[in-house]
C-alpha positions in Angstrom: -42.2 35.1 -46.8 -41.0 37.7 -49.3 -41.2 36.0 -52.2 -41.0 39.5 -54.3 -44.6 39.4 -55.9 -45.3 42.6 -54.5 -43.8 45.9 -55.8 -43.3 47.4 -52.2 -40.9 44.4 -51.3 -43.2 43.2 -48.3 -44.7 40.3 -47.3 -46.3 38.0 -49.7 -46.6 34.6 -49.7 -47.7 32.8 -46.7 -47.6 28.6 -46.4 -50.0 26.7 -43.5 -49.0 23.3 -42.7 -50.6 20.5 -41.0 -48.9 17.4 -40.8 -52.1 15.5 -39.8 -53.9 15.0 -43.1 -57.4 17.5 -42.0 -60.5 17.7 -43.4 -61.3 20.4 -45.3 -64.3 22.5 -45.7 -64.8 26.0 -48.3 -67.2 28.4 -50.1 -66.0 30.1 -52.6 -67.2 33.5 -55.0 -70.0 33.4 -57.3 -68.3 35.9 -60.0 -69.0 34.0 -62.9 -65.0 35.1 -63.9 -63.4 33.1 -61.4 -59.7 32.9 -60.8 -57.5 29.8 -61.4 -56.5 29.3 -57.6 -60.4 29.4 -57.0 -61.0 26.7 -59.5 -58.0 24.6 -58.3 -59.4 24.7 -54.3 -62.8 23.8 -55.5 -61.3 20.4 -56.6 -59.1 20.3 -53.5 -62.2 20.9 -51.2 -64.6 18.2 -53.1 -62.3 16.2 -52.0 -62.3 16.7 -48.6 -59.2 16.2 -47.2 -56.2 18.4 -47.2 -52.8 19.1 -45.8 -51.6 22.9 -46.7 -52.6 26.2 -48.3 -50.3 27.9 -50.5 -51.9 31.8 -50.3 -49.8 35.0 -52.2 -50.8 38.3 -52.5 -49.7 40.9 -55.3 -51.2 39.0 -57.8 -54.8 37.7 -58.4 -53.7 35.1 -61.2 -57.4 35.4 -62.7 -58.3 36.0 -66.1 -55.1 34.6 -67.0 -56.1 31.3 -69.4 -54.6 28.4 -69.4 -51.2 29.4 -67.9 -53.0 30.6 -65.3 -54.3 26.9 -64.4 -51.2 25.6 -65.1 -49.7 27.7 -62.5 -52.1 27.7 -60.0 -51.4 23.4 -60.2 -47.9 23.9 -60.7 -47.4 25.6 -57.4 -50.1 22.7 -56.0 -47.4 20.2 -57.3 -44.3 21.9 -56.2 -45.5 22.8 -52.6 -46.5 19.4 -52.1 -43.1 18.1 -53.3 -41.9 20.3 -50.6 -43.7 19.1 -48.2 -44.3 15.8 -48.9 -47.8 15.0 -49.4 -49.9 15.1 -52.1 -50.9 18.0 -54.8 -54.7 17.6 -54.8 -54.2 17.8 -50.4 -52.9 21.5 -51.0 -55.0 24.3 -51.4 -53.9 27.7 -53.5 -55.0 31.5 -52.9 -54.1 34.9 -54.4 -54.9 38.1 -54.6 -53.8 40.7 -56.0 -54.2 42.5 -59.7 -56.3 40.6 -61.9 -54.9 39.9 -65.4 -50.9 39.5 -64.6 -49.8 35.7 -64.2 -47.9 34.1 -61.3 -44.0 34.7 -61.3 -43.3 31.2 -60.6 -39.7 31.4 -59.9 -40.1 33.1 -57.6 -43.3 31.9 -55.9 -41.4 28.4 -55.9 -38.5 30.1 -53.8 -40.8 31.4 -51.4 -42.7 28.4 -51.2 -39.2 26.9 -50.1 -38.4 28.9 -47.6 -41.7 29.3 -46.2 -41.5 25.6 -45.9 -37.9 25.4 -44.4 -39.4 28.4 -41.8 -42.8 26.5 -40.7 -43.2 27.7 -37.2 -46.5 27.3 -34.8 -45.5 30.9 -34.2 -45.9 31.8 -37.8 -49.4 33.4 -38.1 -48.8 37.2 -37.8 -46.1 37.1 -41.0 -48.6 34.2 -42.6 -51.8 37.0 -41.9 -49.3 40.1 -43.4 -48.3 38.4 -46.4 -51.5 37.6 -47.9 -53.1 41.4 -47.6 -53.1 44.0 -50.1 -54.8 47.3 -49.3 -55.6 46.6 -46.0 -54.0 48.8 -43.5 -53.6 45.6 -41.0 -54.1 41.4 -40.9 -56.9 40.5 -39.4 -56.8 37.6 -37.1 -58.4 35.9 -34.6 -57.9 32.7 -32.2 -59.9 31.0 -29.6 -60.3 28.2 -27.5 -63.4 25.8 -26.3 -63.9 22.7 -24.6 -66.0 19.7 -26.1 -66.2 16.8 -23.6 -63.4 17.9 -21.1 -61.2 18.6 -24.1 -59.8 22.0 -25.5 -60.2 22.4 -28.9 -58.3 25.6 -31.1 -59.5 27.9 -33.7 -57.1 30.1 -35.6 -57.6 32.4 -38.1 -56.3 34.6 -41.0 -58.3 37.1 -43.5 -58.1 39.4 -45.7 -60.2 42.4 -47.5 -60.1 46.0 -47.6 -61.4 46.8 -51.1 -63.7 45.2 -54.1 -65.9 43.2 -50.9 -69.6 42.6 -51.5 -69.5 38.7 -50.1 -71.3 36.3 -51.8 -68.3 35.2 -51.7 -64.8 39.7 -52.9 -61.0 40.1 -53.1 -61.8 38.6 -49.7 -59.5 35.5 -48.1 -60.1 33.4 -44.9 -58.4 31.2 -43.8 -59.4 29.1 -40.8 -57.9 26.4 -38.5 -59.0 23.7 -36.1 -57.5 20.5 -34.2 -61.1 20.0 -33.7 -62.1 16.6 -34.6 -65.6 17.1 -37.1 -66.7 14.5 -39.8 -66.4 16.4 -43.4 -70.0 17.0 -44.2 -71.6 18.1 -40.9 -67.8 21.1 -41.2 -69.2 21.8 -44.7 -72.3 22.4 -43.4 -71.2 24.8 -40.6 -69.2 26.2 -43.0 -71.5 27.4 -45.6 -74.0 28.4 -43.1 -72.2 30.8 -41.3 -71.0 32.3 -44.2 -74.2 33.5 -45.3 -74.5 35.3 -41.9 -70.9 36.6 -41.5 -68.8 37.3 -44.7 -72.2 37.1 -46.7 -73.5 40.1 -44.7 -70.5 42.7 -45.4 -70.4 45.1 -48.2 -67.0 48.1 -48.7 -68.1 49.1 -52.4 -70.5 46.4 -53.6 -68.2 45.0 -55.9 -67.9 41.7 -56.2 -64.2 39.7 -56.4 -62.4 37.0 -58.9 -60.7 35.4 -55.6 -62.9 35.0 -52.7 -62.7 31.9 -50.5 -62.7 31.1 -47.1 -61.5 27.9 -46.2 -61.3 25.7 -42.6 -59.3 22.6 -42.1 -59.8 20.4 -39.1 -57.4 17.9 -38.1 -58.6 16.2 -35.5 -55.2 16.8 -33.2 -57.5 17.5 -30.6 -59.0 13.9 -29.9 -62.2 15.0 -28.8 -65.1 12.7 -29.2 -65.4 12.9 -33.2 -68.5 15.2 -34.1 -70.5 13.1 -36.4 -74.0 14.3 -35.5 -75.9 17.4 -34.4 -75.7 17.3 -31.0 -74.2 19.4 -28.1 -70.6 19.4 -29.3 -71.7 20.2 -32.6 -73.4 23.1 -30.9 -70.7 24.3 -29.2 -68.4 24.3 -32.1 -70.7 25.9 -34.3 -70.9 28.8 -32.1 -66.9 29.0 -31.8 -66.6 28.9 -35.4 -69.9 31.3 -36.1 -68.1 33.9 -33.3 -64.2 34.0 -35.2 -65.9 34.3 -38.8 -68.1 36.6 -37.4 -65.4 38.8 -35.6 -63.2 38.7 -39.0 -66.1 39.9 -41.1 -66.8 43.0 -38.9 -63.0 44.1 -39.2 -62.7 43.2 -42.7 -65.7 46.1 -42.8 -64.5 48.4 -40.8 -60.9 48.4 -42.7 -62.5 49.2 -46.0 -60.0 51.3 -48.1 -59.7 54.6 -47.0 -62.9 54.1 -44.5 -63.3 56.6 -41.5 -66.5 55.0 -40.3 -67.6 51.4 -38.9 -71.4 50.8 -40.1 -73.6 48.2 -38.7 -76.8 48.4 -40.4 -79.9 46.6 -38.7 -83.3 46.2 -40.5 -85.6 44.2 -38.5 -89.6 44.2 -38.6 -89.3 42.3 -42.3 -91.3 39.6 -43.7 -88.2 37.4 -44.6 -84.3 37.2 -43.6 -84.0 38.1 -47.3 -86.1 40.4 -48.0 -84.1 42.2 -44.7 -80.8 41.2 -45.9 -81.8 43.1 -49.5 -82.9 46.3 -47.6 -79.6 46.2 -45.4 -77.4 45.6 -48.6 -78.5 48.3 -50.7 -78.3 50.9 -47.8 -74.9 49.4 -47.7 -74.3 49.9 -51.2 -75.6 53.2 -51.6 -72.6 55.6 -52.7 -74.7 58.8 -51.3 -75.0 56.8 -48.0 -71.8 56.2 -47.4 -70.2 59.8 -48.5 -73.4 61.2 -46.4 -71.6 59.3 -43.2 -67.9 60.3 -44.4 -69.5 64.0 -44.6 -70.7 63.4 -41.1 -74.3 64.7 -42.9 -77.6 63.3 -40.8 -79.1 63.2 -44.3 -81.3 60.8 -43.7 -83.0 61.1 -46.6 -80.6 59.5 -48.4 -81.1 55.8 -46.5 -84.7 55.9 -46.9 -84.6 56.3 -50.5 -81.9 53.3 -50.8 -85.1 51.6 -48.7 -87.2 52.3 -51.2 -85.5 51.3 -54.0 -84.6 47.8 -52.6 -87.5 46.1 -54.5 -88.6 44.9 -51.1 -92.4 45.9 -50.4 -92.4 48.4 -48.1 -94.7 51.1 -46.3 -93.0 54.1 -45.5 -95.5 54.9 -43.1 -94.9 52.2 -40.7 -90.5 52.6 -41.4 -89.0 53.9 -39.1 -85.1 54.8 -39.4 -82.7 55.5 -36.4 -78.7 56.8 -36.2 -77.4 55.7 -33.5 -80.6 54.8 -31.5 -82.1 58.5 -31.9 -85.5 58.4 -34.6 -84.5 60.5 -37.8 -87.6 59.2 -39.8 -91.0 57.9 -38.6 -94.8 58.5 -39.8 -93.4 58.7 -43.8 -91.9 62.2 -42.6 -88.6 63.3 -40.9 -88.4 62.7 -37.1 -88.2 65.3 -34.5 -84.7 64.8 -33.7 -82.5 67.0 -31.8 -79.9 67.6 -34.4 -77.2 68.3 -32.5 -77.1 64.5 -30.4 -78.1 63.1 -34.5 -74.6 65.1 -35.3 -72.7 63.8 -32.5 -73.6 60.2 -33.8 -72.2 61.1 -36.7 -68.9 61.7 -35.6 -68.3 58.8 -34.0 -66.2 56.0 -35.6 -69.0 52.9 -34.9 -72.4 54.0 -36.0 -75.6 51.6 -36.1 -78.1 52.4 -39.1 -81.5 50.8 -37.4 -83.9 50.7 -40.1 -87.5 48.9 -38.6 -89.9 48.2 -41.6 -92.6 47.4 -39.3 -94.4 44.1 -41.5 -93.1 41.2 -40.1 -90.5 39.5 -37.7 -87.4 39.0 -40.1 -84.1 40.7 -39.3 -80.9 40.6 -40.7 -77.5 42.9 -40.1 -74.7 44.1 -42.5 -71.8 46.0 -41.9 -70.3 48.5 -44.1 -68.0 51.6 -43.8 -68.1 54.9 -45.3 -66.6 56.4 -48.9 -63.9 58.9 -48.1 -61.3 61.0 -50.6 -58.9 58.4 -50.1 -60.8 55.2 -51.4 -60.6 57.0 -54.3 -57.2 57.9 -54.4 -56.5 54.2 -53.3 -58.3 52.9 -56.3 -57.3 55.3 -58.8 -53.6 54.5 -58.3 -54.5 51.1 -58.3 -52.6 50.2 -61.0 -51.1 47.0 -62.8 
């Protein structure tokens, strides 16, 4: 709905519904200054078991004190008035500016209408109300069968700006008639987290609102998963591949970004010793204007290497753009420049960095720093 939270008048405040009580699974960020709405879906999510989210955008409501938490329940309580169920079964996001509290008028009008409007068809307007800088919702749906019966994944996020997972102004939210006993979706959950949202970085800054967040309903009457077996399996992979696909767009949509990085370290001695290598290449500011300038600088991604505080050898490193060697032997390749440029341009470009000590891999994905992410950011204002 347009609630009127946001100054351009669009979109912002979305309401997902199920009417079969779900269970509910959710990590959550690790900034130490979390925001109300985060606290308040913690509890919800201990829980288990949950009927709605409530999600706005245009306004973070973190570091805002004890109104803050009294809004973030308030609009628990009134929602579930609305809908008829229960506060601690409803779930409440924002994003937003950090520091300016909820206008509650008029999120408890659009709560009402979003209500009155619940429609299965609802998803595109519920996926453009909750984003903020991003230049589109992402979303994503698929469909599996477990036992002879189709089971349904939908999904929402959003992120564009301030992302560096570990849980950034980064939202998720994530649906299933699936039919999986709490602990064994927690599980999943937190999991592939780790190996999806987990593995993105825009500007290495890390958010007051993250959360992704999956309820499962059971609507599908499949064969309840209560154990890790095939159907487990199978699920686990559906719900590895729509997290996984939200988390690439997510990167490649970061504010003002011209370029789609995956970054690949592989040869390491752990997942996180890879993972660190990956991450600071990722967070490297002279990387990612080096990519914007379309400048084979490679120079500039070993060094971020180095500095990981990850043993390495430079020796037995070896770092690739776009398949093509730009550093091998502790000394710049003998690449054809011109096919190393011509990587460059492209929108999609793989960093392969192989560190040659062990069997450990791990991928991130990223995007470049242009002019505009700092025009985006500098106007960024409250």
């Amino acid at each position: 709905m347009k609630a009127g939270i946001k100054k351009s008048g669009n979109l912002d405040l979305a309401v997902i519904y199920t009417e079969k009580k779900a269970n509910v699974a959710g990590t959550f960020t690790q900034n130490q200054v979390a925001a109300a709405p985060v606290h308040v879906s913690k509890e919800v999510v201990k829980n288990g078991k949950a009927h709605a989210i409530v999600a706005n955008a245009g306004c973070a409501n973190a570091c805002t004190g004890e109104q803050g938490m009294n809004d973030a329940r308030e609009t628990q309580k009134y929602a579930a008035d609305v809908l008829g169920c229960s506060a601690d079964e409803v779930l409440v996001a924002s994003t937003g500016i950090i520091g300016v509290t909820l206008p509650m008028e008029k999120m408890k009008d659009g709560i009402k209408n979003a209500v009155s409007e619940l429609s299965d068809t609802g998803s595109v307007n519920a996926g453009n109300a909750i984003i903020t800088t991003d230049t589109y919702s992402k979303a994503c749906a698929t469909k599996i069968e477990l036992g002879g019966t189709e089971v349904r994944f939908g999904a929402i996020a959003k992120g564009a700006g301030m992302i560096q997972p570990n849980m950034a102004t980064m939202l998720c939210f994530i649906t299933t008639d699936a039919d999986i006993e709490r602990n064994l979706l927690q599980e999943a959950l937190s999991e592939i987290v780790e190996v999806t949202f987990n593995m993105i970085s825009i500007d290495g800054d890390m958010s007051t609102n993250d959360m992704v967040v999956v309820m499962a309903n059971g609507e599908a009457h499949n064969k309840k998963i209560t154990e890790k077996n095939g159907d487990y399996d199978k699920f686990y992979a559906a719900l590895k591949e729509v997290c996984t696909g939200l988390a690439q767009h997510i990167a490649a949509d970061g504010e003002g970004a011209t370029k789609f990085l995956t970054i690949n370290v592989s040869g390491a001695k752990t997942f996180a010793d890879a993972k660190k290598i990956a991450m600071s290449v990722a967070k490297s500011p002279l990387v990612k204007t080096a990519f914007f300038g379309e400048d084979p600088n490679w120079g500039r991604v070993i060094c971020a290497v180095g500095y990981a505080e990850v043993p390495m050898v430079p020796e037995k490193t070896v770092v690739k753009f776009g398949g093509i060697p730009v550093f091998e032997n502790g000394v710049g390749a003998n690449a054809d420049i011109q096919k190393v440029r011509k990587v460059m341009e492209a929108h999609d470009i793989a960093i392969d960095i192989e560190m040659g000590l062990g069997d450990a891999k791990a991928t991130v994905w990223s995007c470049d720093f242009s002019y505009e992410y700092v025009k985006i950011n500098g106007e960024y204002h409250t």
